[in-house]
C-alpha positions in Angstrom: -25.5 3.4 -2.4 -22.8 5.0 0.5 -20.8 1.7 0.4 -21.1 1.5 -3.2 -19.4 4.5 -4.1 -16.9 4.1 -1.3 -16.0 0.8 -2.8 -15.4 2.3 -6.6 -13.9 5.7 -5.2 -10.9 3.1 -2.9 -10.6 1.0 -5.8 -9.9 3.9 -8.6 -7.1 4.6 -5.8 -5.6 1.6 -5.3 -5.4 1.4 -9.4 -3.4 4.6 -9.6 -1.4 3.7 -6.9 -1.2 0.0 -8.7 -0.4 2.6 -12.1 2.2 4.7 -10.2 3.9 1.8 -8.4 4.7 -0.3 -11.7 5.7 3.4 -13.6 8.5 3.9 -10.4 9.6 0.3 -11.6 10.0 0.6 -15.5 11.4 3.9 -14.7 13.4 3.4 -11.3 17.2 5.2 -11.7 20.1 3.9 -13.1 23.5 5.5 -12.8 26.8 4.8 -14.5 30.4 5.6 -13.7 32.2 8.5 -15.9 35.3 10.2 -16.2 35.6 13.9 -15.5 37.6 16.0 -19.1 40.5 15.5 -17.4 40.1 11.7 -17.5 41.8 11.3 -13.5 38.4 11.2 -11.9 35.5 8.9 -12.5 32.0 9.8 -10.7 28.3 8.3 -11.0 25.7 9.6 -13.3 22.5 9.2 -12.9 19.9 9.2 -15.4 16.1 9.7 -14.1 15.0 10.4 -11.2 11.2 10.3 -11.7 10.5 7.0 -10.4 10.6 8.6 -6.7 7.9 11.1 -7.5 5.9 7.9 -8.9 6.7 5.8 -6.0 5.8 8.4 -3.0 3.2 9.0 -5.5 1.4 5.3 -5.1 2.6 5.4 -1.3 0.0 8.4 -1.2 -2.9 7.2 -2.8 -2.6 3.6 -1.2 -2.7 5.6 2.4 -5.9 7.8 0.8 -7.7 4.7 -0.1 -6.6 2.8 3.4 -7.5 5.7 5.3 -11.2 6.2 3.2 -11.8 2.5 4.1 -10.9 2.2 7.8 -13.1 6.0 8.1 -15.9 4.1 6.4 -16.0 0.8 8.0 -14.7 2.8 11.6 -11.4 1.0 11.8 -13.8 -2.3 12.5 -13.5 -1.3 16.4 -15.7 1.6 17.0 -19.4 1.9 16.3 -22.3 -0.6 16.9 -21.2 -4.0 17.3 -21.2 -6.8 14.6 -23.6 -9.1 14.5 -22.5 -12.7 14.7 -21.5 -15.3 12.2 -19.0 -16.2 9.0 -19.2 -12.2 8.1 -18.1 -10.9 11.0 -15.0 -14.1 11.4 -14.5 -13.2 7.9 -14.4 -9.3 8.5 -12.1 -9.7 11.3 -9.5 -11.9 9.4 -9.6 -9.5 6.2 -9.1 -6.4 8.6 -6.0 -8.3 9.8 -4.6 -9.2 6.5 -5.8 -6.1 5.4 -3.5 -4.1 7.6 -0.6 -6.6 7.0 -1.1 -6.2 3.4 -0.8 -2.6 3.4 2.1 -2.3 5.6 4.3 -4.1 3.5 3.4 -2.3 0.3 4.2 1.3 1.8 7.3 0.4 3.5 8.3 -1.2 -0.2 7.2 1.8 -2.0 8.7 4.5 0.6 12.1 2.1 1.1 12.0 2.1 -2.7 11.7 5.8 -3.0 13.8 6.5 -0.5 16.5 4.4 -2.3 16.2 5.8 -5.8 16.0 9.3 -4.6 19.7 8.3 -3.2 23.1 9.4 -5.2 26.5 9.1 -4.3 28.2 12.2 -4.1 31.8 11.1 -4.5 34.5 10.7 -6.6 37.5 8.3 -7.1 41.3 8.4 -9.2 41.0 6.8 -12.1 43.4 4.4 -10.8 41.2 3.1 -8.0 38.0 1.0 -8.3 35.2 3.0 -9.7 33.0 4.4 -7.4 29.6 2.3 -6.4 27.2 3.8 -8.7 24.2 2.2 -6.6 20.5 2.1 -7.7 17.6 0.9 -6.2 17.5 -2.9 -6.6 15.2 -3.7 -9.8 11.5 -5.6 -8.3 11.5 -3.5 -5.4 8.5 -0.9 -6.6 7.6 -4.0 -8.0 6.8 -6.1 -5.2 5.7 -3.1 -3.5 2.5 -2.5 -6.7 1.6 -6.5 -6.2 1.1 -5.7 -2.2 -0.8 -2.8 -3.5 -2.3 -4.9 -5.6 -3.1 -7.4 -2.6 -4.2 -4.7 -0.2 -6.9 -3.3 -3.0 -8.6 -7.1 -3.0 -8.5 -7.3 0.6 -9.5 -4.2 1.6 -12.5 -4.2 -0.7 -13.7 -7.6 0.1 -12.8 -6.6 4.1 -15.6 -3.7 3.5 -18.1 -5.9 1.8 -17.7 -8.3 4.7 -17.9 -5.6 6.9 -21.2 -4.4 5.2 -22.5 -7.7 5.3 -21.9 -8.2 9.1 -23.1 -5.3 10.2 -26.5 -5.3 8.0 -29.9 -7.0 9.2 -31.7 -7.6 12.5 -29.8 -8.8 15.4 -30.7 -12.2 16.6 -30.6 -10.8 19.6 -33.1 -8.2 19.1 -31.1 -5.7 22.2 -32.3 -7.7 25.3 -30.6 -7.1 28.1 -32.1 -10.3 29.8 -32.9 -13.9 29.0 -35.5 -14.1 26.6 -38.0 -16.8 27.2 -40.8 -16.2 25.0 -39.7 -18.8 22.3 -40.1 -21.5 25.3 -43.9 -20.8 25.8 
């Protein structure tokens, strides 16, 4: 029932962090160049600046539900060992892509929000080039909610392969010896 609820509670997460990750792209900022009253200066404005709440937002609850899954499944290192077979190979290859997965989401949704949160400061003669009004490039919350989309697949099927590793009797049954019983 434990690894039930821990599945639903990581994937609610990873869907608001999904939610949050593809808001910060429809609404990501945009800035255009304007003259000042006196029409000599031009200088950026910019129009909304939510998209970095909703990015650092998703980069948040990604790292919750990450963090709830590698506390549950104890980071796959510690605890009683796994018992041997296609789960455990399996287990071990989604913890790795697992991990990969999630790295490049947050450093897409914090390089993202880091970017957007960004405004140039400055201001240029009319005469000269306007100044560089620069936004955060469009697709890059964007590729950042289809890795969190990625890591919320993997890290759920990681945990059920984890569960099913670590479940049942040990062939082994703890012997410390060789068993000879079966050889009677």
């Amino acid at each position: 029932m434990a690894s039930k609820l821990v599945i639903i509670i990581v994937f609610i997460l990873d869907i608001i962090a999904f939610g949050l990750a593809v808001a910060a792209e429809q609404r990501r900022n945009t800035g255009t160049p304007k003259r000042d009253g006196d029409a000599y200066y031009t200088y950026c404005v910019y129009h909304s600046d939510i998209a970095t709440g909703f990015g650092v937002g998703a980069f948040l609850f990604l790292m919750l539900s990450q963090l709830i899954v590698m506390i549950a499944s104890r980071c796959f290192c510690c605890g009683p060992p796994l018992k041997p077979g296609g789960s455990r190979a399996c287990a071990v290859l989604l913890f790795i892509l697992c991990w990969v997965t999630f790295f490049i989401a947050e450093v897409c949704l914090l390089a993202g929000s880091v970017r957007n949160a960004y405004h140039t400061k400055y201001r240029t003669e009319f005469f000269n080039d306007p100044p560089s009004c620069e936004t955060v490039r469009k697709g890059v919350f964007g590729a950042g909610a289809a890795f969190v989309l990625f890591s919320s697949i993997i890290s759920n099927l990681y945990y059920a392969s984890y569960l099913k590793s670590r479940g049942g009797v040990s062939s082994y049954g703890g012997e410390t010896g060789v068993g000879m019983a079966a050889y009677k």
